[in-house]
Structure formats: C-alpha cells, structure tokens
Backbone as a printed PyTorch tensor [residue, N CA C, xyz], in Angstrom:
tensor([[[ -4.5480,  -7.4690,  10.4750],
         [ -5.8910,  -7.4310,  11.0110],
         [ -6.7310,  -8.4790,  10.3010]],

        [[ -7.0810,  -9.1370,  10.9040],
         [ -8.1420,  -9.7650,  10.3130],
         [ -9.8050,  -9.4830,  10.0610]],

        [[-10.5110, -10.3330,   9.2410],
         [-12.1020,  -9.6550,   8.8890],
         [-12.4290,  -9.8950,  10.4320]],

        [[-12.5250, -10.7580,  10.6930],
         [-13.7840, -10.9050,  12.4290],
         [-13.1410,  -9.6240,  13.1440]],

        [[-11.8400,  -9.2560,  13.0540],
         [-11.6380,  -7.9040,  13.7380],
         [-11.9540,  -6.6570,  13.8770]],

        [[-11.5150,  -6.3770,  12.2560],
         [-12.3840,  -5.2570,  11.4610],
         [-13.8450,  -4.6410,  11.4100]],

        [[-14.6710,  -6.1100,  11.7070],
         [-15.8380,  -6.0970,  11.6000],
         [-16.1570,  -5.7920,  13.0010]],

        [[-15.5820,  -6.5620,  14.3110],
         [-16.0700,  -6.0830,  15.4830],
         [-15.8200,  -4.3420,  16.1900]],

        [[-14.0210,  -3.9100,  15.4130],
         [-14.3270,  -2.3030,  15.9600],
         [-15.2290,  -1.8040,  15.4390]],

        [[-15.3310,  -1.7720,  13.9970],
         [-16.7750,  -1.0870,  13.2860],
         [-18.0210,  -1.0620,  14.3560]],

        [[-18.5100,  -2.5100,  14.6150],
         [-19.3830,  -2.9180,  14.8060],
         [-19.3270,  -2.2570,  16.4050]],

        [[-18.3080,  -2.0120,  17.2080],
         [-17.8840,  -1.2510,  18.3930],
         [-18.2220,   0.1680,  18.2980]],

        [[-17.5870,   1.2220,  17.6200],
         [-17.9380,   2.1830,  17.2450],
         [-19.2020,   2.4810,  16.6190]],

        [[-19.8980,   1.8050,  16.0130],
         [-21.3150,   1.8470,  15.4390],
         [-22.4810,   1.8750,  17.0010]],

        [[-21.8690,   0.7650,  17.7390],
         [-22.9240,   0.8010,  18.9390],
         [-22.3270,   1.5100,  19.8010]],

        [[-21.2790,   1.9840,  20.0760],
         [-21.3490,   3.2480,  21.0840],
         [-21.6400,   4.6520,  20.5350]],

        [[-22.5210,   4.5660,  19.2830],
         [-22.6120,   5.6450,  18.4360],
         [-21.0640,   6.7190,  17.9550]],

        [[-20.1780,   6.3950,  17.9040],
         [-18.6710,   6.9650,  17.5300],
         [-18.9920,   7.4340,  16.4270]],

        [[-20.1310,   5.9370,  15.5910],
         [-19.2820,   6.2200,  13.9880],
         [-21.2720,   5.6270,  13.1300]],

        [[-21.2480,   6.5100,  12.6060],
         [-22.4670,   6.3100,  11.7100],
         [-22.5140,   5.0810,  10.1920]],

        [[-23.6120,   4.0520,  10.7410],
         [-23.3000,   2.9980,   9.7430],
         [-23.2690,   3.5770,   8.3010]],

        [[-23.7240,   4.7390,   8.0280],
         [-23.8240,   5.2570,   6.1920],
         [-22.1860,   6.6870,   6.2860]],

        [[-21.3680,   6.4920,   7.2130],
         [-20.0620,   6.9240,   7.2240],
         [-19.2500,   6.2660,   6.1200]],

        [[-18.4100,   7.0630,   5.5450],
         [-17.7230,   7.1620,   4.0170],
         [-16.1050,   6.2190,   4.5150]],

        [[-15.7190,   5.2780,   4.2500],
         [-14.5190,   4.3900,   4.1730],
         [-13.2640,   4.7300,   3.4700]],

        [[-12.2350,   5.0860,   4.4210],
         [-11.4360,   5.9280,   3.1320],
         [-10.3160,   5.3040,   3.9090]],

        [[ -8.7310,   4.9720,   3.2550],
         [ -7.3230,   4.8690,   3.8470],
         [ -6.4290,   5.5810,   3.7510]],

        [[ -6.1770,   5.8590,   5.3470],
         [ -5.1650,   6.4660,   5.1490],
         [ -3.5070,   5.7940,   4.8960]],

        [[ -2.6950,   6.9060,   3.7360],
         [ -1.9750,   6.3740,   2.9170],
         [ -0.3320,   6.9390,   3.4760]],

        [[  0.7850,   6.2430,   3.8320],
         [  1.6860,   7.0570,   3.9680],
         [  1.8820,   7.5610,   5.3450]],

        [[  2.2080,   7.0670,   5.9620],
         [  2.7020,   8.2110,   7.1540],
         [  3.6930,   9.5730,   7.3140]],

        [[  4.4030,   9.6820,   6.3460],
         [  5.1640,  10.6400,   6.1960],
         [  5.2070,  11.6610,   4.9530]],

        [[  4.1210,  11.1210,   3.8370],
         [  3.2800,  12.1310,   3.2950],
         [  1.8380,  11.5950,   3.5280]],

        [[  1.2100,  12.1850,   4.4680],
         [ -0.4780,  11.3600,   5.0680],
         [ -1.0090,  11.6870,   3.9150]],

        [[ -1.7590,  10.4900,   3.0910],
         [ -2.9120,  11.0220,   1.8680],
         [ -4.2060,  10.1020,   2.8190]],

        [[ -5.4070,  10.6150,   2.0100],
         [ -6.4410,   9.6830,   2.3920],
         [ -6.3860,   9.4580,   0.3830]],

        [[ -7.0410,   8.4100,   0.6230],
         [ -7.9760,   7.3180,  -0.6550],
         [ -9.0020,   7.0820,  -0.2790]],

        [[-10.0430,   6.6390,  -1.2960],
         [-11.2360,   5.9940,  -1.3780],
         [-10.7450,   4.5700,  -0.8080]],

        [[-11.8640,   3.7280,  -0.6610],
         [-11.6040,   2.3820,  -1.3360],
         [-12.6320,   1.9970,  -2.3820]],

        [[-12.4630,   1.4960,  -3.2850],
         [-12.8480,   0.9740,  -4.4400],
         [-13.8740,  -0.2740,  -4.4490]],

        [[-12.8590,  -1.3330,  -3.9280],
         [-13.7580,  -2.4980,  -4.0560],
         [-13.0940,  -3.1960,  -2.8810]],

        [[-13.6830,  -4.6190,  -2.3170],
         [-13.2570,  -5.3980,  -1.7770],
         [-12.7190,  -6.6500,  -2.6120]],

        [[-11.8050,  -7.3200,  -2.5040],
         [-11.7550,  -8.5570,  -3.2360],
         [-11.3840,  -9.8940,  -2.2550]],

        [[-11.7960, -11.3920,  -3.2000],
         [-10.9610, -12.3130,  -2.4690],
         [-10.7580, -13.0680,  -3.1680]],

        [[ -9.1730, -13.2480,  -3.9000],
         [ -8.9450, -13.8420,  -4.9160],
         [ -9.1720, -15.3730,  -4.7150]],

        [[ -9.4020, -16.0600,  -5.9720],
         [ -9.8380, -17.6370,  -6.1700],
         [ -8.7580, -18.5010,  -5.7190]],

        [[ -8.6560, -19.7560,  -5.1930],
         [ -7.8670, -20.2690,  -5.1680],
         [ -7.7200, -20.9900,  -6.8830]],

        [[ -5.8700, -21.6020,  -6.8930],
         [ -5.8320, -21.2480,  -8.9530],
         [ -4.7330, -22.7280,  -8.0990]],

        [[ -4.8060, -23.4330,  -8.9350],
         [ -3.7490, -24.7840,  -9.3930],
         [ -2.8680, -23.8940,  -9.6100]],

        [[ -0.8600, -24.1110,  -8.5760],
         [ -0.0940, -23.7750,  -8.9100],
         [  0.7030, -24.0740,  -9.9710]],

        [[  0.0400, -25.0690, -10.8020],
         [  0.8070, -25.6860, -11.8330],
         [  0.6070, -25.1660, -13.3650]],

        [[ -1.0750, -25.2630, -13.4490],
         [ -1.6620, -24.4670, -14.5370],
         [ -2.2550, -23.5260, -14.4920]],

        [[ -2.6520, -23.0960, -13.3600],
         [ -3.4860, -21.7410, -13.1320],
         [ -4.7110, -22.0660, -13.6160]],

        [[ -5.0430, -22.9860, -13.4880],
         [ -6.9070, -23.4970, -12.9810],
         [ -7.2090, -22.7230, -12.1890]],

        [[ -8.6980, -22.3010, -12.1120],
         [ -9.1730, -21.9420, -10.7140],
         [ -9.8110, -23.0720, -10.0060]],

        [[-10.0310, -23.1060,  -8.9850],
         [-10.8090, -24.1730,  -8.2370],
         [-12.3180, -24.7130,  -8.8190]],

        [[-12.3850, -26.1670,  -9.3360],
         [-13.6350, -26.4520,  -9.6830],
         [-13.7700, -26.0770, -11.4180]],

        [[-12.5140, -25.8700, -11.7460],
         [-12.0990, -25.6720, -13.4250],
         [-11.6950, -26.7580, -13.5180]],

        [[-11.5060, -27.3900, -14.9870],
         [-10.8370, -28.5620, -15.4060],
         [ -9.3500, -28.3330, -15.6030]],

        [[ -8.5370, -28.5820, -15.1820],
         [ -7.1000, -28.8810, -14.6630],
         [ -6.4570, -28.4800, -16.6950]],

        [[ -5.5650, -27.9320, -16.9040],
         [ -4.7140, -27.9270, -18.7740],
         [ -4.0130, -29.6410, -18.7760]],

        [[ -4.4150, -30.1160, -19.8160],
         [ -3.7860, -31.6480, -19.9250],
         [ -2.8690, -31.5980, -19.8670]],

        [[ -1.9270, -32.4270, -19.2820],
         [ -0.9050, -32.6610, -18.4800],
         [ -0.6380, -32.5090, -17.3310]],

        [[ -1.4990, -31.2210, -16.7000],
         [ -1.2700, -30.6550, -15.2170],
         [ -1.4170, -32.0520, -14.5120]],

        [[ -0.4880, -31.9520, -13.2100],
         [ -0.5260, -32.7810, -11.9850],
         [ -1.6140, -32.4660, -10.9540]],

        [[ -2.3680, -32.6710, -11.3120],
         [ -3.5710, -32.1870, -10.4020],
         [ -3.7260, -32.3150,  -9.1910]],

        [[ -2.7010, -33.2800,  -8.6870],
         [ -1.8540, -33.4230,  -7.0720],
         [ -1.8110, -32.4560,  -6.4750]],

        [[ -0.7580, -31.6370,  -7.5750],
         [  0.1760, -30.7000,  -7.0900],
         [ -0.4770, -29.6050,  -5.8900]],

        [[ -1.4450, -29.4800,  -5.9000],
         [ -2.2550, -28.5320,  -5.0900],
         [ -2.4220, -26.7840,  -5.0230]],

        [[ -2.8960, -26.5460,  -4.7150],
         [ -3.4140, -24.6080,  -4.8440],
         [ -2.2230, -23.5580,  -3.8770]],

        [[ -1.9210, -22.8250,  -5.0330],
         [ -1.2130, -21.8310,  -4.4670],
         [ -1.2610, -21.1650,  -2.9650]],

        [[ -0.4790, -20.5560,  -2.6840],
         [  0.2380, -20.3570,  -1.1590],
         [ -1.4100, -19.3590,  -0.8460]],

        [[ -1.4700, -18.7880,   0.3160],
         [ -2.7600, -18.1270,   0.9820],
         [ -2.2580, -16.6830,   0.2530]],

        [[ -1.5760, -16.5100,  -0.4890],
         [ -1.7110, -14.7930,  -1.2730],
         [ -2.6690, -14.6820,  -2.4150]],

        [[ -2.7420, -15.9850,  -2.6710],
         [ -4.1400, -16.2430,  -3.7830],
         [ -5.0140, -17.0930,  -3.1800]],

        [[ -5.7340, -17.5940,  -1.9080],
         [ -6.5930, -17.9020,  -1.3860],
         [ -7.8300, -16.8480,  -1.0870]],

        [[ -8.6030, -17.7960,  -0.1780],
         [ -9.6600, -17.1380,   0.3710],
         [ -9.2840, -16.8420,   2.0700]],

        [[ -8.1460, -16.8820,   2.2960],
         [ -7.9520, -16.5170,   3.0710],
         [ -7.0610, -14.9660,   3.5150]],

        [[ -7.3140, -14.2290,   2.5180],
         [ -6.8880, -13.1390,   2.5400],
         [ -7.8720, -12.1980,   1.5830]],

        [[ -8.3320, -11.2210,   1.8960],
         [ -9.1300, -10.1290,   1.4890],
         [ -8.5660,  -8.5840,   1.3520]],

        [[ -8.4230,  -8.0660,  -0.2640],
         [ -8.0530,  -6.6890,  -0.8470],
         [ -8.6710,  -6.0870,  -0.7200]],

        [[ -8.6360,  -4.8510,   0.1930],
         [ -9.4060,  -3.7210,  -0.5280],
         [ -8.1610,  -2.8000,  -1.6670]],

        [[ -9.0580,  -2.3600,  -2.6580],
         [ -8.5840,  -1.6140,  -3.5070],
         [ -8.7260,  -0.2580,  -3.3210]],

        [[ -7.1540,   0.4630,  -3.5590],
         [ -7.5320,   2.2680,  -3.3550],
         [ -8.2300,   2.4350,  -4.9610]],

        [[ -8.9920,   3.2190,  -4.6890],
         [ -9.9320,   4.0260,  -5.5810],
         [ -9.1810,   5.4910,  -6.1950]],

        [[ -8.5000,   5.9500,  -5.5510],
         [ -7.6580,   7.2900,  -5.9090],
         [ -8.3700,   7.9330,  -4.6020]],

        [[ -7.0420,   9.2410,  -4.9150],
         [ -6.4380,  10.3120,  -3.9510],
         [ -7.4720,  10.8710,  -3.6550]],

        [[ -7.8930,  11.5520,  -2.4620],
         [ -9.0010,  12.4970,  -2.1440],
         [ -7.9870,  13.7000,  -1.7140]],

        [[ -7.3710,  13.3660,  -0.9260],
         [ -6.1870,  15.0040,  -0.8000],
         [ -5.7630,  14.1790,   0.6440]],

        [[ -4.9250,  15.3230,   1.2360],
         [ -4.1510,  15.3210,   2.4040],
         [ -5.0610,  14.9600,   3.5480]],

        [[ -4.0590,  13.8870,   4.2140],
         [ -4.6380,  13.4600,   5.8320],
         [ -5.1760,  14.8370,   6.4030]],

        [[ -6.2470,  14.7040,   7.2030],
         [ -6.0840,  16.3070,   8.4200],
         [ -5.2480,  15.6400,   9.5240]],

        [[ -4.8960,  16.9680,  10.2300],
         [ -4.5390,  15.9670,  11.1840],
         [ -4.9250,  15.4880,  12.1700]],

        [[ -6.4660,  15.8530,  12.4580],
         [ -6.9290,  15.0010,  13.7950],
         [ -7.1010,  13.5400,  13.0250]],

        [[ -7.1160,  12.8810,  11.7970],
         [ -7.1280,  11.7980,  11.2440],
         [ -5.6340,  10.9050,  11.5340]],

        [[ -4.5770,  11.6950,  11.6030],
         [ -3.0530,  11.5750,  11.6700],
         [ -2.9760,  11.3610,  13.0930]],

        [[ -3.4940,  11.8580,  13.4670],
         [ -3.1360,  11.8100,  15.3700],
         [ -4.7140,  10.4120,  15.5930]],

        [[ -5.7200,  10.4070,  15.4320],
         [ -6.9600,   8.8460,  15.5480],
         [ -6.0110,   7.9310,  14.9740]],

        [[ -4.8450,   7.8320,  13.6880],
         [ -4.2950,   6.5940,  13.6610],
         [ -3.1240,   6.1280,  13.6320]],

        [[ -2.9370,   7.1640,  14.6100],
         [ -1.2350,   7.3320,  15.3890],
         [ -0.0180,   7.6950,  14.6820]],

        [[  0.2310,   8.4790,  13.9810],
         [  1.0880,   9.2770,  12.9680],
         [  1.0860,  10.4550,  13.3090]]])
C-alpha cells in the first residue's frame, strides 16, 4: 500500500462518515492468532552512503567513494514504518471478518 492510498481510504471513510477523524489506529497482527497493537510512531528512514553510512548532506568518512551512491529504497524516503507499540489483546471478530481473516 502506498501513503497517497492510505491516506485516500481514511480520507474515504472520514467523508462518508464510516470512521471518526479522533478514531484510535491500531494493527491488526497475525491472522491465525488475530492480536490488535497500538502503533507507536511513524518513521522514514534517512537516506545513508552505502559505503560509510553517512546520512545524506553529512560529510562522507575519509576515504569513502562518495560516487558510490545511497543505499537500496529499504533505507530511503521512499518507504514509511509504522511501529507496533505493544499488544492490546485479541482481534474481535467483526475486526477479523472488516479485514478478511
């Protein structure tokens, strides 16, 4: 899924009134033991020199090939973490059956 996606069901469900913008964000974990989680935080890691592990707009470790260029898109800005926060307890299951499990 991507963000412009994410953002438009929200933004779908928010205007057909489904889903209340101050509604609580939680994942569900597991399909075959359903947990819900929090989420914690969002992240989007820096792009880092695969050579020295610079971050972008850092001064390069002497010697680095500064050619060499920035690690693959798992450490870009083109990918965004959310972090689980910990366990809240068991899926219900009308939550299990809304996300097809």
């Amino acid at each position: 899924m991507r963000v412009e996606d994410l953002i438009a069901a929200l933004q779908d469900m928010i205007d057909d009134e489904t889903l209340s913008p101050d509604a609580e964000v939680r994942l569900a974990i597991q399909p075959n033991w359903p947990f819900e989680h929090s989420v914690a935080a969002v992240a989007v890691p820096e792009p880092r020199c695969d050579t020295c592990g610079a971050h972008a707009g850092w001064k390069h470790e002497e010697g680095c090939d500064e050619g060499v260029g920035l690690v693959d898109l798992v450490n870009s800005a083109e990918v965004v973490y959310l972090s689980e926060g910990g366990q809240i307890g068991y899926l219900s299951g009308e939550a299990r059956e809304a996300v097809g499990w």
